[in-house]
C-alpha positions as CSV (number, residue, x, y, z in Angstrom):
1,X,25.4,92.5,-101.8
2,X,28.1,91.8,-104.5
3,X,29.7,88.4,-104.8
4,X,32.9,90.0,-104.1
5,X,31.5,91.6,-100.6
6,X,30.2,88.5,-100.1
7,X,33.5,86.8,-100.3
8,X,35.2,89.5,-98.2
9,X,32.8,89.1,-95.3
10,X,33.2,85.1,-95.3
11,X,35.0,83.8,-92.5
12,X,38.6,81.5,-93.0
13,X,37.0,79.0,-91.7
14,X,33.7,78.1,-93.4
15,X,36.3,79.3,-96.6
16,X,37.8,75.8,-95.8
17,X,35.0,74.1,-95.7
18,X,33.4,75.3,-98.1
19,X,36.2,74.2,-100.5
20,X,36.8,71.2,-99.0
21,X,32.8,70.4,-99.5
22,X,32.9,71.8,-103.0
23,X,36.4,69.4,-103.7
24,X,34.0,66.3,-102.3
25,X,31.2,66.9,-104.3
26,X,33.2,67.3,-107.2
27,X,35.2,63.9,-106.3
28,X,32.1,62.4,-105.9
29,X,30.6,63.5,-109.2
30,X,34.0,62.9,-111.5
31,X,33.8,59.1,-109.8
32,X,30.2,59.2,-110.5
33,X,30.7,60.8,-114.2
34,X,33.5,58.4,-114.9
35,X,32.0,54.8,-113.6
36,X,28.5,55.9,-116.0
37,X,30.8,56.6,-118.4
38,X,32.6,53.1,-118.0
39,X,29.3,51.4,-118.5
40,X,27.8,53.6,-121.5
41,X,31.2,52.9,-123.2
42,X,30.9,49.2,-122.3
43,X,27.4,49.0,-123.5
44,X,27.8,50.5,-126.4
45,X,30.5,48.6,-127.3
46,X,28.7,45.1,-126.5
47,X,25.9,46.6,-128.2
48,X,28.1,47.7,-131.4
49,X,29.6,44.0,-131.1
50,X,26.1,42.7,-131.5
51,X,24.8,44.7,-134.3
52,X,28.4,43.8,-135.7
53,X,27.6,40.3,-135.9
54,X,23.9,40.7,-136.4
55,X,24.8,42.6,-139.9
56,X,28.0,40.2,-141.1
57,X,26.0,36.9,-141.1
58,X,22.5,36.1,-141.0
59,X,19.9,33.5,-140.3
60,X,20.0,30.5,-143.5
61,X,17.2,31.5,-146.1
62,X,17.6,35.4,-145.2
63,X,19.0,38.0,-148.1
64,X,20.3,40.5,-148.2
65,X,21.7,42.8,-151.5
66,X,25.4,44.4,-152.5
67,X,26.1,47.1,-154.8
68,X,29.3,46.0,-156.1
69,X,31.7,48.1,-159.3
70,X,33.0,45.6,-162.6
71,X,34.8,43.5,-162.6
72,X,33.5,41.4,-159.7
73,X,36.0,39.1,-158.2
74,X,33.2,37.0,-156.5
75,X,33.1,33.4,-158.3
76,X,29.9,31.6,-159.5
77,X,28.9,28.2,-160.8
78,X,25.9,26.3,-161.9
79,X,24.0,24.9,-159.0
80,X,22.1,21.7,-159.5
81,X,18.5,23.8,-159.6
82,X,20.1,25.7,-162.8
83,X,20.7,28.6,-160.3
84,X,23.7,30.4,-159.7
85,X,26.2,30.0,-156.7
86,X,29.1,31.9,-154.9
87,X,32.1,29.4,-154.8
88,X,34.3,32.0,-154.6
89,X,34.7,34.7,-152.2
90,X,38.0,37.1,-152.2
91,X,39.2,38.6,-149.2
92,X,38.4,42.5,-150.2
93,X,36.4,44.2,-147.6
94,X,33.4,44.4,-150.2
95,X,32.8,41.2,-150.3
96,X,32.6,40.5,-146.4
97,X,28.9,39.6,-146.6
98,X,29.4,37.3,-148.8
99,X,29.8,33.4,-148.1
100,X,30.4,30.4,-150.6
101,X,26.9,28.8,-151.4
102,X,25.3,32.0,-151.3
103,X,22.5,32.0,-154.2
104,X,22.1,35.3,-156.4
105,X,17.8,36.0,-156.6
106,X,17.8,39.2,-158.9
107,X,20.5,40.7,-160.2
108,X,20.9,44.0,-162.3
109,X,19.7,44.0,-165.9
110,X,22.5,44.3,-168.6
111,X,21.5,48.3,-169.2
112,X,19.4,50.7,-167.5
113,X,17.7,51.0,-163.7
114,X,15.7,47.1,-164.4
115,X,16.2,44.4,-162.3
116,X,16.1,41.0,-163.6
117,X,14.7,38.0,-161.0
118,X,17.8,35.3,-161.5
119,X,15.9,32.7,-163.5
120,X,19.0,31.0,-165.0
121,X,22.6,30.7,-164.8
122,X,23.1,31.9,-167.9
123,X,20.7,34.6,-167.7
124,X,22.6,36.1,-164.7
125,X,26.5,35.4,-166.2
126,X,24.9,37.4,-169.0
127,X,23.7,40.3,-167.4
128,X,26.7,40.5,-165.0
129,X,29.3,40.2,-168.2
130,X,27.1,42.7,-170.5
131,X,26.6,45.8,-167.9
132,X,29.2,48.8,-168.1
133,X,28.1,49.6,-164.5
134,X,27.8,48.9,-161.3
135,X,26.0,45.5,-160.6
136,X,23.3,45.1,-158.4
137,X,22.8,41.2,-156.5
138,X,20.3,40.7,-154.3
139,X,21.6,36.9,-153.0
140,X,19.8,34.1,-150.5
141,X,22.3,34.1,-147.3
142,X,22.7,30.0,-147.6
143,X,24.7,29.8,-144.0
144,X,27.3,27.9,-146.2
145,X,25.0,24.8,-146.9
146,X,26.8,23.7,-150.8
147,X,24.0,20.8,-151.3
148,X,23.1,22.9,-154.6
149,X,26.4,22.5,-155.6
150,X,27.1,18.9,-154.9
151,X,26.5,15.5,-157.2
152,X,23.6,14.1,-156.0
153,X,23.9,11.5,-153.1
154,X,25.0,7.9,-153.9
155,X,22.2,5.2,-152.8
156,X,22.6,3.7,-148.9
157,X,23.1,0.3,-150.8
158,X,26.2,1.9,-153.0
159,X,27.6,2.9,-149.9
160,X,27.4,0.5,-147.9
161,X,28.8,-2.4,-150.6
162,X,31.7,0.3,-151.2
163,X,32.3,0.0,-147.5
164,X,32.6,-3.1,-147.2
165,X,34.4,-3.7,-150.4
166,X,31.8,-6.0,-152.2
167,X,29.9,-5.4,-155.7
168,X,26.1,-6.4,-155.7
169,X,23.1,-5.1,-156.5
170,X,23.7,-1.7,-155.3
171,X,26.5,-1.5,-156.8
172,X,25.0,-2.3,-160.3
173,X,22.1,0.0,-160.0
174,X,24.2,2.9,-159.0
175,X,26.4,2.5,-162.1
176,X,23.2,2.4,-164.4
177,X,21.9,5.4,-162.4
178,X,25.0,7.2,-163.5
179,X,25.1,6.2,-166.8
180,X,21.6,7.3,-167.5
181,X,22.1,10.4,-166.0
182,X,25.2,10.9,-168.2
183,X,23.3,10.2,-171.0
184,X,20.7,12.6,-170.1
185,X,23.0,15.1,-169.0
186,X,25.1,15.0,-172.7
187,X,21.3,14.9,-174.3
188,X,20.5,18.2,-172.5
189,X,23.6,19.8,-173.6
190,X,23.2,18.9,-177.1
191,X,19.5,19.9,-177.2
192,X,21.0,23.5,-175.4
193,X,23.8,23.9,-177.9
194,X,21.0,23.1,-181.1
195,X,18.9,25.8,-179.8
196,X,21.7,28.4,-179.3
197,X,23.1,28.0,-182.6
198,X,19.7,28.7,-184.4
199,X,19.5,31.7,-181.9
200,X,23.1,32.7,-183.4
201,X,22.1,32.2,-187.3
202,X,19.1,34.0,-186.5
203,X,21.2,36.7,-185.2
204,X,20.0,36.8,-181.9
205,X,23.3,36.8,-180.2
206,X,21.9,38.2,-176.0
207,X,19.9,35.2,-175.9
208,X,22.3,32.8,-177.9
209,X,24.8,34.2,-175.1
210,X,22.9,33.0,-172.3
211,X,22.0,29.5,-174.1
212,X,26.0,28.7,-174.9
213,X,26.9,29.9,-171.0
214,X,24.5,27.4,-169.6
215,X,25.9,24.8,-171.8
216,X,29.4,25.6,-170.7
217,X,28.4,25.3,-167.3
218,X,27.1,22.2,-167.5
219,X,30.4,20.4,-167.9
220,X,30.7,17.6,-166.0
221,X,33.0,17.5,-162.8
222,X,36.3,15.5,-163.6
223,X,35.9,14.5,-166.6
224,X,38.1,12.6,-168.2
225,X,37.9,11.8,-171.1
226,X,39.3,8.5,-173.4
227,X,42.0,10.5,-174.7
228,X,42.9,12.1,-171.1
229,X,41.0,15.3,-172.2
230,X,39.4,16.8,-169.0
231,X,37.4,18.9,-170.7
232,X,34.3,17.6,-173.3
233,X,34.2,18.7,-176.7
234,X,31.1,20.7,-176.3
235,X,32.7,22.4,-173.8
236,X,35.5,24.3,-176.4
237,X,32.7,24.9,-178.9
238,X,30.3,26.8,-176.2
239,X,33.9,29.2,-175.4
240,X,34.0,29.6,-178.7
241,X,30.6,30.8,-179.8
242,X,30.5,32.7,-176.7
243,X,33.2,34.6,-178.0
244,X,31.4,35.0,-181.1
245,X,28.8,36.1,-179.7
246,X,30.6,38.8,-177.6
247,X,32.8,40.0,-180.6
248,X,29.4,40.5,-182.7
249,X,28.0,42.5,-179.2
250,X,31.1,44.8,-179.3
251,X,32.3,43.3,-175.9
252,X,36.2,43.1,-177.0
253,X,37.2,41.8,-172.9
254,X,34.8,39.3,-172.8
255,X,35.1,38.1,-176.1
256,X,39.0,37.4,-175.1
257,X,38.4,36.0,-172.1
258,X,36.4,33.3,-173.8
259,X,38.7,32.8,-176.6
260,X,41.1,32.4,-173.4
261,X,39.7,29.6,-172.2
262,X,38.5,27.8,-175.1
263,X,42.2,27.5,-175.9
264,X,43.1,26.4,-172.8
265,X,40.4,23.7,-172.9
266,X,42.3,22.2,-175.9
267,X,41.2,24.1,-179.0
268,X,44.2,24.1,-181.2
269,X,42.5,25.3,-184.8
270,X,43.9,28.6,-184.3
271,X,44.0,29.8,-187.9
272,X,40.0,29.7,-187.3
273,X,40.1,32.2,-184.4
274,X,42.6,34.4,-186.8
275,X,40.4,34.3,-190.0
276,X,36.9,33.4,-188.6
277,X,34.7,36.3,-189.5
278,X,31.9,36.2,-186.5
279,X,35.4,37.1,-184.9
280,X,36.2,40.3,-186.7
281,X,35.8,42.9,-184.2
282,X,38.0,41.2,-181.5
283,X,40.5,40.5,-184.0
284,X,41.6,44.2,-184.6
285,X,42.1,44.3,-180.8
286,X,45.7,44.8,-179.9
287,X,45.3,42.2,-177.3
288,X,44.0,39.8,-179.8
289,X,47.4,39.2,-181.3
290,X,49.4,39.3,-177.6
291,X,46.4,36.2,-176.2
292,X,46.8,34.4,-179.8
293,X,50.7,34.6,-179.6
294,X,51.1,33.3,-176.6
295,X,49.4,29.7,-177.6
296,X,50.2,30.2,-181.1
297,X,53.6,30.8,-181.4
298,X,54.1,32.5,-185.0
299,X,57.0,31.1,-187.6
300,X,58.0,35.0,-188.2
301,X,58.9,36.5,-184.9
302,X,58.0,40.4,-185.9
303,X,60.4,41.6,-182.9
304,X,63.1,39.6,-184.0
305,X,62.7,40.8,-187.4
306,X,62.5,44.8,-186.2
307,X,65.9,44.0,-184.6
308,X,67.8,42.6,-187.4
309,X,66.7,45.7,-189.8
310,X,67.9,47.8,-186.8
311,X,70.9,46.4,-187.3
312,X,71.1,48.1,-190.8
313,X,69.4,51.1,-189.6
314,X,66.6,50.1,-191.2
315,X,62.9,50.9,-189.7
């Protein structure tokens, strides 16, 4: 028998109930399709919540490793283990996983497929600066602890004479303390800068890079110094021969940079950046003479002079 005899022979009656049954069931299966559905959605979205979370932050001494293009806008200083430190995070989406305090274990070599194990501050500013590619950073998650970027605490005797406005002992021994470790400190830096320098005249300019960055980033938090200079000496000489050492590597935007900031640290001998020679392939770079301009102001303005001759029609 065909379905459509079939149909034909079926009485009006069990037609309407068969519909009605049929409507029912399929009631009861859209309600049933659409509450399963409410809870797959809802789990899934708690569980996508979860992961979420899981992913964006986790647990203090975990890492985790970022692929990132140049330039990076992350941040870094010196910690006080000679490491290096976010203290800077921007607000791009790349850099969501990242958090200030974060430590940087390996990063990627300065050419090639190598990874290098962070061992220094200045080893890792190095590679990061040097490499035309895209920079590989495997970092400790730190859960924002900034102890390795902090002075080291003052003693409970210190603190408590400070609090209760007295000067003793404590006092006196913290002031030594400090005056030692200044003395040390300035020592190390000296000792660094030595050993970079001989690394320069020996022509070794990657590792004289890395030795001058660690002394720049050893400059002391607010300094001031007895001529109101908040930066130290050392620290305008280490811009310098950084920038040295970048214009003798061929690295024209980081050789400026440098020059940048030594100048804005207080080096005024600017007819030394013009004429120096371990400066002579940053000095044919157009942007040489627009960063040297604008904190050296020349006696002949070349733009006023091009519009006087055009005055006269002259070229």
């Amino acid at each position: 028998v065909t379905a459509r005899a079939y149909s034909a022979r079926t009485s009006p009656a069990r037609t309407h109930t068969h519909a009605f049954m049929s409507a029912l069931h399929a009631q009861r299966a859209a309600a049933l399709n659409t509450a399963s559905l409410s809870t797959f959605t809802k789990d899934r979205r708690h569980s996508h919540i979860a992961r979420r979370f899981s992913v964006v932050r986790a647990a203090k001494g975990d890492t985790y490793e970022a692929t990132l293009p140049k330039p990076i806008e992350l941040k870094f200083n010196r910690g006080n283990d000679g490491g290096a430190y976010v203290v800077f995070v921007p607000t791009d989406p790349i850099y969501d996983r990242f958090q200030v305090g974060d430590k940087i274990e390996a990063v990627s070599a300065s050419f090639g497929d190598e990874i290098w194990g962070a061992e220094s501050y200045g080893q890792v500013m190095y590679a990061i600066k040097n490499r035309n590619g895209d920079i590989y950073l495997k970092m400790t998650d730190m859960d924002g602890d900034l102890s390795a970027l902090q002075q080291t605490e003052k003693s409970s005797a210190f603190k408590s004479e400070r609090a209760g406005g007295n000067y003793g002992a404590g006092t006196k021994e913290q002031q030594m303390n400090n005056y030692s470790k200044k003395r040390e400190l300035e020592n190390q830096r000296l000792d660094m800068f030595d050993e970079a320098i001989e690394l320069y005249n020996g022509k070794d300019f990657d590792n004289a890079l890395i030795v001058f960055e660690e002394v720049a980033a050893l400059e002391p938090k607010n300094y001031m110094g007895d001529d109101f200079s908040k930066t130290t000496e050392i620290y305008k000489v280490a811009q310098y021969n950084i920038a040295c050492c970048f214009s003798k590597l061929g690295k024209a935007d980081e050789s400026l940079l440098a020059l940048k900031r030594c100048m804005s640290a207080g080096w005024i001998d600017y007819r030394k950046i013009r004429t120096d020679p371990s400066l002579e392939f940053v000095q044919k770079q157009p942007e040489f003479t627009e960063l040297m301009d604008k904190f050296d102001e020349p006696l002949i303005n070349t733009n006023a002079i091009k519009a006087f001759k055009s005055l006269f029609g002259q070229k």
